[in-house]
Backbone as JSON Lines, residues from 0, in Angstrom:
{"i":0,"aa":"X","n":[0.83,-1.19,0.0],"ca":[0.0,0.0,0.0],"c":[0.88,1.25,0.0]}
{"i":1,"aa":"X","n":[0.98,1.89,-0.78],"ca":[1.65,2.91,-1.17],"c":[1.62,4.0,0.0]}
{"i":2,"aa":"X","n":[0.04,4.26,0.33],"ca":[-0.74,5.52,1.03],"c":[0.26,5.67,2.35]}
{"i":3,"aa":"X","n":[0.47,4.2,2.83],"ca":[1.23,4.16,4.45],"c":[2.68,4.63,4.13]}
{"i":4,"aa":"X","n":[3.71,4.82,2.97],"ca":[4.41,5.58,3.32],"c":[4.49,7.29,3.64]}
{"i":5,"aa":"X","n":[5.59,6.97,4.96],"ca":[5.17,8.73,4.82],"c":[6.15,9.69,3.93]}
{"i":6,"aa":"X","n":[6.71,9.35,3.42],"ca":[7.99,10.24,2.71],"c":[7.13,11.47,1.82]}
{"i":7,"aa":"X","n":[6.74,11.05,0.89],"ca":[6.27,11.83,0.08],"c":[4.94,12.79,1.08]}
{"i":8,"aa":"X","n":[4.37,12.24,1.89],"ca":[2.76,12.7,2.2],"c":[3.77,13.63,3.67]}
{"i":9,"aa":"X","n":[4.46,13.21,4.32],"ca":[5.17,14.61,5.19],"c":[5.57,15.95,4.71]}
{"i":10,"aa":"X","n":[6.33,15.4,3.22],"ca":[6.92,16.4,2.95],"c":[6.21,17.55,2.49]}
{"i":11,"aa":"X","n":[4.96,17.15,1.91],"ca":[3.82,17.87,1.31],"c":[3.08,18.55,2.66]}
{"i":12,"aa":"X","n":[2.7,18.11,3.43],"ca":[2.05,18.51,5.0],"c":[3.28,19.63,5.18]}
{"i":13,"aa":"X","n":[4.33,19.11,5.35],"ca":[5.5,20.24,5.85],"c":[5.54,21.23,4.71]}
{"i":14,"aa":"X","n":[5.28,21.2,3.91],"ca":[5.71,22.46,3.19],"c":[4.25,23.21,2.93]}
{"i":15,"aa":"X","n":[3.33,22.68,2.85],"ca":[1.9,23.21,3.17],"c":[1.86,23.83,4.36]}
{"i":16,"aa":"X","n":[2.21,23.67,5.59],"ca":[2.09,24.07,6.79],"c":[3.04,25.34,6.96]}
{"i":17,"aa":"X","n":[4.29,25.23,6.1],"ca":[5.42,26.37,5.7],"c":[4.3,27.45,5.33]}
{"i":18,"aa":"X","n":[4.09,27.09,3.99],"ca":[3.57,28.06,3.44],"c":[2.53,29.09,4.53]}
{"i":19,"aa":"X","n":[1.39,28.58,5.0],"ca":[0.89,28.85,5.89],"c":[1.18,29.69,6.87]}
{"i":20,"aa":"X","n":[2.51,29.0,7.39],"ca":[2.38,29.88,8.93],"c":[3.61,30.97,8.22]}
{"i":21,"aa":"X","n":[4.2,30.86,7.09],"ca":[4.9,32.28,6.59],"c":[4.42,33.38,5.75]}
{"i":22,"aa":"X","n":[3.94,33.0,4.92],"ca":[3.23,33.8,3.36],"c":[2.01,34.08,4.09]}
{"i":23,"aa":"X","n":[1.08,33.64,4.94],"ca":[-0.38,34.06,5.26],"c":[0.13,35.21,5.99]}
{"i":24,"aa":"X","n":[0.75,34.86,7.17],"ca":[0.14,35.85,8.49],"c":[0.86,37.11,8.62]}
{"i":25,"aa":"X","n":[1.66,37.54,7.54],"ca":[2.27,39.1,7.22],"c":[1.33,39.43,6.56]}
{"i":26,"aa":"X","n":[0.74,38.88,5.7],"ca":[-0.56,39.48,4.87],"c":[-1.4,39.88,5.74]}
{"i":27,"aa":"X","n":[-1.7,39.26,6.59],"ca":[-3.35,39.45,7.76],"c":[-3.05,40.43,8.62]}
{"i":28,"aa":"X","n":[-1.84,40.23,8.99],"ca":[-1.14,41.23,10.18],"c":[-1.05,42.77,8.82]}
{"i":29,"aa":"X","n":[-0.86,42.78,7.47],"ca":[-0.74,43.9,7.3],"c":[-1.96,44.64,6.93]}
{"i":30,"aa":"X","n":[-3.16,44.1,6.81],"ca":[-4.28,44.59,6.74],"c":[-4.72,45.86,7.5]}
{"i":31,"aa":"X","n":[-5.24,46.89,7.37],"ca":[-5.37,48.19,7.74],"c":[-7.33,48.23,7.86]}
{"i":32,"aa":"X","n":[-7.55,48.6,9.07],"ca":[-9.25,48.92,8.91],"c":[-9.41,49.93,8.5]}
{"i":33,"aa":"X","n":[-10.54,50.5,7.24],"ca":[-11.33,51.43,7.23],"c":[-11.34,52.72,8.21]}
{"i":34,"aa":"X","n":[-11.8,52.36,9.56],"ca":[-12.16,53.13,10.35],"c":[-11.45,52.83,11.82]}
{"i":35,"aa":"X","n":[-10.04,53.73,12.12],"ca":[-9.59,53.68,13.16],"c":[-10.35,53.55,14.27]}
{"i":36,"aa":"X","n":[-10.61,53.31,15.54],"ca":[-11.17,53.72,16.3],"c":[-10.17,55.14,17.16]}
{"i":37,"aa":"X","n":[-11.11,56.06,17.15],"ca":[-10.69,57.23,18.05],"c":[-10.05,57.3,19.24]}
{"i":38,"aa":"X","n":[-9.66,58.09,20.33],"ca":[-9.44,58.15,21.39],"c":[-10.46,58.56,22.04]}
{"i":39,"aa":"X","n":[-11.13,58.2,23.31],"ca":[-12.28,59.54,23.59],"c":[-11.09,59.75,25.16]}
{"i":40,"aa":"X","n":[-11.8,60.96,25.74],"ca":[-11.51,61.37,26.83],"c":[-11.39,60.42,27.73]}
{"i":41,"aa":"X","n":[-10.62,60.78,28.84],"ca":[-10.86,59.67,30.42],"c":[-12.13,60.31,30.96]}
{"i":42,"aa":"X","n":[-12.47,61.25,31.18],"ca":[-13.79,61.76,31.7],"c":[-15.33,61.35,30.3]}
{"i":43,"aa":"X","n":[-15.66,60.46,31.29],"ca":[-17.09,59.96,30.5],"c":[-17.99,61.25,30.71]}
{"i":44,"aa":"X","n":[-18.84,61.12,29.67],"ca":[-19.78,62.79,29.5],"c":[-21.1,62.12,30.4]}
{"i":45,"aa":"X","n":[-21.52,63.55,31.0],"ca":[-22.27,62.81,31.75],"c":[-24.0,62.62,30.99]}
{"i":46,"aa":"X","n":[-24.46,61.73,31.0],"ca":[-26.05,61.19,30.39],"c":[-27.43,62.42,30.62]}
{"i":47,"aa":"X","n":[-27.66,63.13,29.65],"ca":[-29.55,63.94,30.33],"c":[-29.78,63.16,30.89]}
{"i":48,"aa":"X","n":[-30.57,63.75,31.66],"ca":[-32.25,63.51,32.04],"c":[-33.37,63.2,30.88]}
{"i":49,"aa":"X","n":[-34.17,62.61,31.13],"ca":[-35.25,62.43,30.3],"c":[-36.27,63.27,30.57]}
{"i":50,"aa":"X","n":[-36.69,64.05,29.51],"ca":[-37.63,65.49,30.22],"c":[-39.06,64.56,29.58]}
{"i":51,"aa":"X","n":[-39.3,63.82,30.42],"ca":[-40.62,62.9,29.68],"c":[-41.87,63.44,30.5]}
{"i":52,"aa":"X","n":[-43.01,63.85,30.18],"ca":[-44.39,63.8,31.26],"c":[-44.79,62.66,31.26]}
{"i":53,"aa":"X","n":[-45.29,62.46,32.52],"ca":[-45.6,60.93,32.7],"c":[-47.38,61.53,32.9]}
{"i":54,"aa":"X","n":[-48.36,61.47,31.92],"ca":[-49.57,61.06,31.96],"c":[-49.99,59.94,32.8]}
């Protein structure tokens, strides 16, 4: 049965797995969002009141 050696079927896993963990994750890591998120203040603003009549 051919399938049970591993020579050929490692070397393919190992260099698949190369590829992977080198060529992918500079790509992903260099990805840039759209929309930075801002800084806001350390002082949270403070919330109204609700000017509601209660009928």
């Amino acid at each position: 049965m051919p399938q049970l050696n591993p020579a050929p079927w490692f070397l393919i896993l190992f260099l698949s797995w190369l590829t992977f963990l080198i060529v992918i994750p500079p790509k992903i890591l260099a990805h840039q969002f759209a929309n930075e998120p801002t800084v806001m203040g350390a002082e949270k603003p403070k919330p109204e009141s609700w000017n509601w009549p209660w009928y």
